[in-house]
C-alpha positions as CSV (number, residue, x, y, z in Angstrom):
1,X,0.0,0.0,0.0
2,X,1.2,3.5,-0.7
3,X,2.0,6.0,1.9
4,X,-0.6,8.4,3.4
5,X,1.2,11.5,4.8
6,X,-0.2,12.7,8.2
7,X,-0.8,16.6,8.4
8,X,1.3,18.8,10.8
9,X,2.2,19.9,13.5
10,X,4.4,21.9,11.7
11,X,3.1,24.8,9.3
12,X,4.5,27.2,6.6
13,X,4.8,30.8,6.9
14,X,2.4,31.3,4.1
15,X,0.2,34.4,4.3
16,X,-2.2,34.8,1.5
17,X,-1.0,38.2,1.2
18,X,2.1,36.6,-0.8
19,X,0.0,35.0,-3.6
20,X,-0.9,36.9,-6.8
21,X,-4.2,36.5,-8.9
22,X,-4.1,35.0,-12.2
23,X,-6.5,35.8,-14.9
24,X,-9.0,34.7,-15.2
25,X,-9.3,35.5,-11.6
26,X,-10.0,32.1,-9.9
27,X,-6.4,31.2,-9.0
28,X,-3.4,32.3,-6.8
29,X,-0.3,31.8,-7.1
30,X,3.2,32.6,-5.4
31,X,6.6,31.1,-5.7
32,X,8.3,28.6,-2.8
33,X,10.1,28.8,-0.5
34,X,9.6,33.1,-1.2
35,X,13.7,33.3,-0.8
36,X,14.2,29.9,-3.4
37,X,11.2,30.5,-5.6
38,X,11.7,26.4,-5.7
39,X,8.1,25.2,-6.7
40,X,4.8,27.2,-8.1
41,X,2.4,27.4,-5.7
42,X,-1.3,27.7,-7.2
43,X,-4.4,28.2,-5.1
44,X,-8.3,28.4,-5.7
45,X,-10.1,31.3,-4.3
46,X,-12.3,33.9,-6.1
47,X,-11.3,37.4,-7.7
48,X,-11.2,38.7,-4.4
49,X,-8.8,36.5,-2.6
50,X,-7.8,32.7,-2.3
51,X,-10.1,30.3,-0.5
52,X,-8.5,30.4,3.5
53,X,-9.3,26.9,3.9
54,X,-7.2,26.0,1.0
55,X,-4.3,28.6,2.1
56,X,-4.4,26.1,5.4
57,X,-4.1,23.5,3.9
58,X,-0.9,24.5,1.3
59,X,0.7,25.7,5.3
60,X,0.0,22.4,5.8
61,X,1.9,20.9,2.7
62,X,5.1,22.8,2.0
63,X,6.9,21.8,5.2
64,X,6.6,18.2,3.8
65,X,7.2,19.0,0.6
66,X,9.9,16.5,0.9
67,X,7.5,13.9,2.1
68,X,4.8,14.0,-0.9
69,X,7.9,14.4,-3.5
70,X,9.1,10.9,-2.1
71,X,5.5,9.6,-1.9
72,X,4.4,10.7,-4.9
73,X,7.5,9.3,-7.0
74,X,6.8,5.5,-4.9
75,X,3.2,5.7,-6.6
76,X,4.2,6.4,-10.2
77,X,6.8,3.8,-10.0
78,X,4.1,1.6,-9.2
79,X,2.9,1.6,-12.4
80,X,5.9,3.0,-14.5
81,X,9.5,1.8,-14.7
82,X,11.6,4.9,-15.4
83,X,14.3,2.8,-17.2
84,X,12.3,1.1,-19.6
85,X,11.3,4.6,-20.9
86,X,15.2,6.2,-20.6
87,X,13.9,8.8,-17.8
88,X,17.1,8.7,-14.9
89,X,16.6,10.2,-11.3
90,X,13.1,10.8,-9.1
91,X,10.0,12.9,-9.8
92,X,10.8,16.0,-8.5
93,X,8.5,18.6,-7.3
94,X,8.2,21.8,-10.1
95,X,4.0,23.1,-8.6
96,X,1.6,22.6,-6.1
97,X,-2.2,22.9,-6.3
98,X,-4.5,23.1,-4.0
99,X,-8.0,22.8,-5.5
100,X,-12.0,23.1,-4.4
101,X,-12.1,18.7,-5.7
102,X,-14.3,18.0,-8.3
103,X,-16.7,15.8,-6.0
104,X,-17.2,18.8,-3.7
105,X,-17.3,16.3,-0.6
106,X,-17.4,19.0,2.3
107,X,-14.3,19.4,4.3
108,X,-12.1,17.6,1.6
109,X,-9.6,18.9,-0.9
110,X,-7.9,17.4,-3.6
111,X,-4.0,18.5,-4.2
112,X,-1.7,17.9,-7.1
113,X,1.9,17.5,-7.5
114,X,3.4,18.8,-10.7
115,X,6.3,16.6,-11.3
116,X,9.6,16.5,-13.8
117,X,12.2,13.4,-14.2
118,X,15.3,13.2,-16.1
119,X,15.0,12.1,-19.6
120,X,11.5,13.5,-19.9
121,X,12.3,16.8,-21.3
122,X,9.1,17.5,-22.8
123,X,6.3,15.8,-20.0
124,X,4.7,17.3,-17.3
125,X,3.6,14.6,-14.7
126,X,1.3,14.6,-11.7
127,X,0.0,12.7,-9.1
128,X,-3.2,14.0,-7.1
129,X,-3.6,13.5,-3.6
130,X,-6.6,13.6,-1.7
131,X,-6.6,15.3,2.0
132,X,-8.6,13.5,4.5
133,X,-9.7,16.0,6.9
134,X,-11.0,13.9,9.6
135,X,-10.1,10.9,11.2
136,X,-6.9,11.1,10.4
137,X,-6.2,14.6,9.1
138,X,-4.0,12.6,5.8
139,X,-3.1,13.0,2.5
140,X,-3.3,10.2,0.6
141,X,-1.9,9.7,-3.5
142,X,-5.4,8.6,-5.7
143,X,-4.2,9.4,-9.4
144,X,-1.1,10.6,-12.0
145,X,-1.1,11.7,-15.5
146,X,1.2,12.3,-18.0
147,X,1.0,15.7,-20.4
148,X,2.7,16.1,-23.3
149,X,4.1,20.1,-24.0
């Protein structure tokens, strides 16, 4: 069985003050770690501002950012074998989203991983993980792609 990834104690200094709107006006976005500009941070929310659940929920995500990289690179490899297909390395993490899920189950969000491994010069890959708010406050992988571009 794949890895859930338990939620906090530890949070990120992220203050929605630090994400930008981009057009068409439903998303947010920032780069992390501010000082690094590491990984593209996108967030749902309105024209107005991002949604504050989901800004506590990406506080809740970039400390282990570590963490869901090494998860989500077990799960692909579950189903892929980077060597057969000349890719070298792990998936790294290049974004983050964190996303009003398309079931709309209250209290639960759905976050995705954008991912890049050596070799793969042109492919952006993904794995979606679905945060558990209660019992066990976890995020668990469900689902990767693969997109061409």
């Amino acid at each position: 069985m794949i890895d859930s990834i338990q939620a906090g104690p530890e949070t990120a200094a992220l203050d929605a003050t630090m994400l930008d709107n981009v057009p068409p006006g439903d998303r947010w976005a920032c780069a992390w770690p501010p000082d690094r500009r590491e990984v593209e941070v996108l967030i749902d929310g309105d024209e107005d501002a991002p949604y504050e659940r989901l800004v506590d929920i990406a506080r809740l995500i970039l400390p282990k950012l570590g963490d869901f990289e090494r998860v989500a690179d077990a799960y692909i490899r579950k189903f892929i074998k980077p060597e057969e297909h000349g890719f070298t390395g792990r998936w790294s993490v290049q974004s983050l989203v964190v996303a009003v899920p398309r079931h709309r189950r209250p209290g639960h969000s759905e976050i995705e991983l954008g991912l890049a491994i050596g070799g793969d010069d042109y492919g952006t890959w993904a794995v979606r993980f679905l945060y558990d708010p209660a019992p066990h406050t976890s995020f668990r992988p469900h689902f990767f792609s693969r997109r061409q571009g």
